[in-house]
Structure formats: C-alpha cells, structure tokens
Rosetta silent file (secondary structure, phi, psi, omega in degrees, C-alpha in Angstrom):
SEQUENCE: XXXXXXXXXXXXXXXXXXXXXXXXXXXXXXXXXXXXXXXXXXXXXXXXXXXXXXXXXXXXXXXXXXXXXXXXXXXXXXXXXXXXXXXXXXXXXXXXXXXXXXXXXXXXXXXXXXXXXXXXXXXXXX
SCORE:     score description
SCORE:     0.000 S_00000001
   1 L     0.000  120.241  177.095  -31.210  -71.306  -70.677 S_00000001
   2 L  -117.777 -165.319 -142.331  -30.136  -68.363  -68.505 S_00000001
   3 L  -149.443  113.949  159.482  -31.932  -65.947  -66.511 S_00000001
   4 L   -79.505  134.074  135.759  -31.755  -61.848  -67.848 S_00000001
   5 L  -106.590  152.621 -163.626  -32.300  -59.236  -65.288 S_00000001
   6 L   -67.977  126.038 -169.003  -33.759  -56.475  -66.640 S_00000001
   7 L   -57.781 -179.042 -175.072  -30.929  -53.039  -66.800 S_00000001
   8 H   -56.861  -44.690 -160.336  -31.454  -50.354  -64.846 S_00000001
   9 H   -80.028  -30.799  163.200  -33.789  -48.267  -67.172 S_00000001
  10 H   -40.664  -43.157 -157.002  -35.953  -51.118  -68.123 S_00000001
  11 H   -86.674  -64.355  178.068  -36.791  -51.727  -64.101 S_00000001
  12 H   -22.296  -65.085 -172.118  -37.363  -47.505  -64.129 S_00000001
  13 H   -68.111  -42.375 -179.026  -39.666  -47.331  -66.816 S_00000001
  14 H   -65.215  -51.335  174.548  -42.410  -50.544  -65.247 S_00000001
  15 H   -15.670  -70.062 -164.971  -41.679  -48.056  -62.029 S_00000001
  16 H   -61.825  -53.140 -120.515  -42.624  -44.984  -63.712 S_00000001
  17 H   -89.665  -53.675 -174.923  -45.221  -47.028  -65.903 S_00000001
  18 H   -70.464   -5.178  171.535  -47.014  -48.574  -62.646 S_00000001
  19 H   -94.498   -9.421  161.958  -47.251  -45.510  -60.982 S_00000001
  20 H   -81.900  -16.957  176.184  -48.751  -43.883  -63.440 S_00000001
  21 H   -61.674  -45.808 -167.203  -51.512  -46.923  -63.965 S_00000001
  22 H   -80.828   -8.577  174.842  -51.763  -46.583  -60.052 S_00000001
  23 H   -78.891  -79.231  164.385  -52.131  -42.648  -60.303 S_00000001
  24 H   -36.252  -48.774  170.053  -54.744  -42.937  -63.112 S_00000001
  25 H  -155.052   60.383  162.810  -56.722  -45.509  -61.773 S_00000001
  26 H  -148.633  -45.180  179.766  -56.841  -46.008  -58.599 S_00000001
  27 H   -60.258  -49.170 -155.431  -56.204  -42.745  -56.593 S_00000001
  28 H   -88.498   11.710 -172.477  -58.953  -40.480  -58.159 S_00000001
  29 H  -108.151  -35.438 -130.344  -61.347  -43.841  -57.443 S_00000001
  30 H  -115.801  -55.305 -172.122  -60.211  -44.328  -54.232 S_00000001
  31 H   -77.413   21.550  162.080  -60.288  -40.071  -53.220 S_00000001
  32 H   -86.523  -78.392 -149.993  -64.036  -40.180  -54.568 S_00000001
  33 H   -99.452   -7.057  164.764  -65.368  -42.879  -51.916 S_00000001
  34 L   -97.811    3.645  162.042  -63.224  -42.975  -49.160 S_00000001
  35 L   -64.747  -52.697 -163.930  -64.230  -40.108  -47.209 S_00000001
  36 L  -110.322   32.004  171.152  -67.872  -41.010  -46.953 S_00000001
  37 L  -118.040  139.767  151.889  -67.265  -44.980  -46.091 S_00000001
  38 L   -79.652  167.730 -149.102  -67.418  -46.811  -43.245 S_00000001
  39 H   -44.547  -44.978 -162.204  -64.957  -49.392  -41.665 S_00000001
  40 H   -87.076  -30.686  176.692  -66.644  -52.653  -43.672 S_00000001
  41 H   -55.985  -39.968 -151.208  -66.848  -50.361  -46.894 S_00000001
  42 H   -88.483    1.703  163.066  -63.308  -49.163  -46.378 S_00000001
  43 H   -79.088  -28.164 -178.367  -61.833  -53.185  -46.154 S_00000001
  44 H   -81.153  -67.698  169.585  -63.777  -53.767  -49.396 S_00000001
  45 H   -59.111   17.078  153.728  -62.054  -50.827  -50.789 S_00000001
  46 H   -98.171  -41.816 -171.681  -58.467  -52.170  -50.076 S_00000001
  47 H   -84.962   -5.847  160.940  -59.058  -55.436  -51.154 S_00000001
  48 H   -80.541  -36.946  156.766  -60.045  -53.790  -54.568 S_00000001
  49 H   -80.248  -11.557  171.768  -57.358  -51.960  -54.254 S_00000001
  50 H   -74.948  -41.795  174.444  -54.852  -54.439  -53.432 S_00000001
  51 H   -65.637  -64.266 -178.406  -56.240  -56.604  -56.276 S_00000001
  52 H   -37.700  -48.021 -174.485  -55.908  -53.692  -58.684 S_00000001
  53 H   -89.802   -4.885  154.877  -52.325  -53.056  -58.111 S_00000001
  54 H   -49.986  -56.169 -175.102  -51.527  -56.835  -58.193 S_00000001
  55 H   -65.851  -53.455 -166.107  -52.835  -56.896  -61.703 S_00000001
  56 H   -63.551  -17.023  173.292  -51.509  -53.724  -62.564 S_00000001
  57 H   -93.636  -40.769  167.616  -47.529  -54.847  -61.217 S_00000001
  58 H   -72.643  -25.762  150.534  -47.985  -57.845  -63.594 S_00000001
  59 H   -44.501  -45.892 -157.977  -49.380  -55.870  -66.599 S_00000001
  60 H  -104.029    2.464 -151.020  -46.632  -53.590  -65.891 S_00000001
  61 L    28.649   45.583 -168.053  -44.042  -56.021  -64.802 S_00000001
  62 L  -121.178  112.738  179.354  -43.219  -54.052  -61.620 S_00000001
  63 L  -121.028    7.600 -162.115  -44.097  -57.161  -59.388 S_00000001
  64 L   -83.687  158.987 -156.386  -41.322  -56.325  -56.414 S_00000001
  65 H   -82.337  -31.589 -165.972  -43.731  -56.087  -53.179 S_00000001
  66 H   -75.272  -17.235  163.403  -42.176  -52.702  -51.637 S_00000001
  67 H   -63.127  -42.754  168.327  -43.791  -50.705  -54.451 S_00000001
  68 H   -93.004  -12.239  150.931  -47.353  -52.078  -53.537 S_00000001
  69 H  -109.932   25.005  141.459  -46.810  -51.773  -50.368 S_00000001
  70 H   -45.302  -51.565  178.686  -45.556  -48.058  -50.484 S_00000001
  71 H   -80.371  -38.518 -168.318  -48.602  -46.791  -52.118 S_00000001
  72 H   -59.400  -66.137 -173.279  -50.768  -48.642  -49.664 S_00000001
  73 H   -51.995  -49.496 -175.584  -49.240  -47.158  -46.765 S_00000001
  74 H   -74.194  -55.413  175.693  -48.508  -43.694  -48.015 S_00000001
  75 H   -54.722  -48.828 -170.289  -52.486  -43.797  -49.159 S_00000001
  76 H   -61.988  -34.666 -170.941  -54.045  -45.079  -45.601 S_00000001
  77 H   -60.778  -52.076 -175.830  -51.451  -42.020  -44.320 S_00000001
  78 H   -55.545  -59.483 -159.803  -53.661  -39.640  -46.304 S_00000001
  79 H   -86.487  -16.457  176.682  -57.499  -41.000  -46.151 S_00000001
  80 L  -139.717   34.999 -167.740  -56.471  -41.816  -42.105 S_00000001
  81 L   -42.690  -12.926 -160.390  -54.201  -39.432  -40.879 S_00000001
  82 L   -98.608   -1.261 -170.806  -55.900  -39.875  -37.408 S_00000001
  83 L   -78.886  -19.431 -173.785  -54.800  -43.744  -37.234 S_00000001
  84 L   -77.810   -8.167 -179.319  -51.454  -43.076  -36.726 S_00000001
  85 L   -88.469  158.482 -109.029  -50.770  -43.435  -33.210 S_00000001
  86 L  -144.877  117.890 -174.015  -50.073  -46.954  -31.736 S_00000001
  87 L  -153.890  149.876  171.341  -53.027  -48.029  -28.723 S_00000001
  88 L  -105.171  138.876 -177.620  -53.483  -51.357  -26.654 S_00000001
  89 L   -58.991  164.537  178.516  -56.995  -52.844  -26.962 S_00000001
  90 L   -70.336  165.350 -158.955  -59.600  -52.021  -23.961 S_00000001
  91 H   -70.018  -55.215  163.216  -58.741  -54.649  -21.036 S_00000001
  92 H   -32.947  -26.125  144.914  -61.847  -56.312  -22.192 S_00000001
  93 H   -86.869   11.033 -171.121  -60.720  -57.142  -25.388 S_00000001
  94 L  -101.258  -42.594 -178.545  -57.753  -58.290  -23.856 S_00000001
  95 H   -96.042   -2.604  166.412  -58.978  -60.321  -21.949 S_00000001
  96 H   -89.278    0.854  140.444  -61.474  -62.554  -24.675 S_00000001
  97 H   -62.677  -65.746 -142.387  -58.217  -62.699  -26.404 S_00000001
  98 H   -92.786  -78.264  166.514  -56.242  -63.811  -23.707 S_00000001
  99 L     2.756  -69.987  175.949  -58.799  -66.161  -21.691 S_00000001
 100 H   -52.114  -69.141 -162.337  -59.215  -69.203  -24.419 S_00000001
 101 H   -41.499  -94.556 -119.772  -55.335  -69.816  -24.228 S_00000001
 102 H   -86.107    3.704  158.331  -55.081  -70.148  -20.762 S_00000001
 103 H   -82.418  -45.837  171.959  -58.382  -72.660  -20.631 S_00000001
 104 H   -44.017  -53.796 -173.369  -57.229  -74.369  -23.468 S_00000001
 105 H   -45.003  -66.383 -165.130  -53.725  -74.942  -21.594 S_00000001
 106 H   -48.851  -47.008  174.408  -55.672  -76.007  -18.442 S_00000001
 107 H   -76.606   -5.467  170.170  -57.880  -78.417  -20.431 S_00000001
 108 H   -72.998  -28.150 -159.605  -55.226  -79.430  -22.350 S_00000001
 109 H  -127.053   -7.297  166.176  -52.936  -80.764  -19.142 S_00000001
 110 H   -82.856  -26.092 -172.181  -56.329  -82.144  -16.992 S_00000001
 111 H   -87.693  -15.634  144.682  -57.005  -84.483  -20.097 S_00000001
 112 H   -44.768  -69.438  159.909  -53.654  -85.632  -20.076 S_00000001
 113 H   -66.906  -33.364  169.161  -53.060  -86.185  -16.522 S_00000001
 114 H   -35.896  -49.287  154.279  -56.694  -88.404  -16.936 S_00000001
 115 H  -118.822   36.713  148.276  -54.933  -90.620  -18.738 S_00000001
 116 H   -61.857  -59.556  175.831  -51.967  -91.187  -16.855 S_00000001
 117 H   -40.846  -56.793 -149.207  -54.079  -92.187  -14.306 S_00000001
 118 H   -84.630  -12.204 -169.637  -55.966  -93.945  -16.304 S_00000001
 119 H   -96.046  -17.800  176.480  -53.160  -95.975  -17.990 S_00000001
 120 H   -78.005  -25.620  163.363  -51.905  -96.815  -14.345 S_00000001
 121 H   -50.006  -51.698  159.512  -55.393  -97.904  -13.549 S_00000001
 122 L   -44.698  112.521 -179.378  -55.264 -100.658  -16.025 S_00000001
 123 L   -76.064  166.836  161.646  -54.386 -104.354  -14.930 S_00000001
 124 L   -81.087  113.691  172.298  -51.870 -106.082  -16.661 S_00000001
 125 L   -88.130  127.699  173.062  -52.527 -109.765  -18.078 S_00000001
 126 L   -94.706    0.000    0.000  -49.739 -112.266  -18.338 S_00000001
C-alpha cells in the first residue's frame, strides 16, 4: 500500500475550493456581527469560526494549518486594525502574574529544608 500525494492542480483546486466555502460562509457572517460585539462575544465568534474552517478544510480536503491560519489573521487585521501594536501588561498585572512563582519557589524550598531537618532529627535504632 503506498501513499499518493495529490499533483499540483489537485492541491490548487481544495485551495481555491476552501476559500471560496470560507468566502461564502464565513466572511459575510462574520462582517455582519463583529462590529457591534464585545470582547466575550468576539471569542465565541472565533471559536465558531475556527470550528467552521476546520470542517470546511476536511470537506474540502485543504487540511494544511497555514491556510486556516492565514484567514484568521488577515480577518482579526481587518475587524481590529487598532490591535496591532505590541504592549506590556499594566505593572499590576505583572505583578499577580509574577508573585505566585516566586511564593511557590519560596514554599517550595522551606518545605524541603523542613525535612532535612527533620530527617536529621530522627534517632537511629540498631
């Protein structure tokens, strides 16, 4: 049993095929309702869309990943053009991020040395 890959014009046509399924029905769904959603709407309305073009690259057999995530990214450019710039959280989220590590570390190496101590504490019976 061997393994075909598909010629060039075969993998061109599920191309062409999923972008028009993703063109058809998804875009004109997606440029209805994402203007006038908010943050928890607009995460529901990725993960529909992410689900959509999942089905739609195996219906179509265009299942390679840089194609779904191409549309994603080139759509989010459009619907969030103001998103694009790069920012470090306020110090304050920085620091409830950062804060549990270093107590975990600390409580992690006092419960440790406790029982070194504690195994040197112990007599030995012959």
């Amino acid at each position: 049993m061997f393994f075909s890959f598909p010629s060039l014009m075969e993998f061109e046509a599920h191309v062409s095929e999923f972008d028009l399924c993703v063109n058809e029905l998804m875009i004109s769904i997606y440029q209805l309702h994402i203007p006038a959603v908010f943050y928890f709407g607009t995460i529901r309305y990725y993960i529909n869309l992410t689900t959509c073009m999942e089905m739609l690259g195996k219906y179509t057999c265009c299942t390679q990943v840089s194609f779904k995530h191409k549309i994603l990214l080139e759509i989010h450019q459009i619907y969030f053009s103001l998103c694009s710039g790069l920012k470090d959280p306020d110090p304050y989220v920085l620091f409830l991020l950062i804060f549990p590590c270093i107590i975990i570390t600390f409580i992690t190496q006092l419960l440790f040395y406790n029982f070194r101590l504690y195994e040197k504490k112990v007599p030995k019976y012959y």
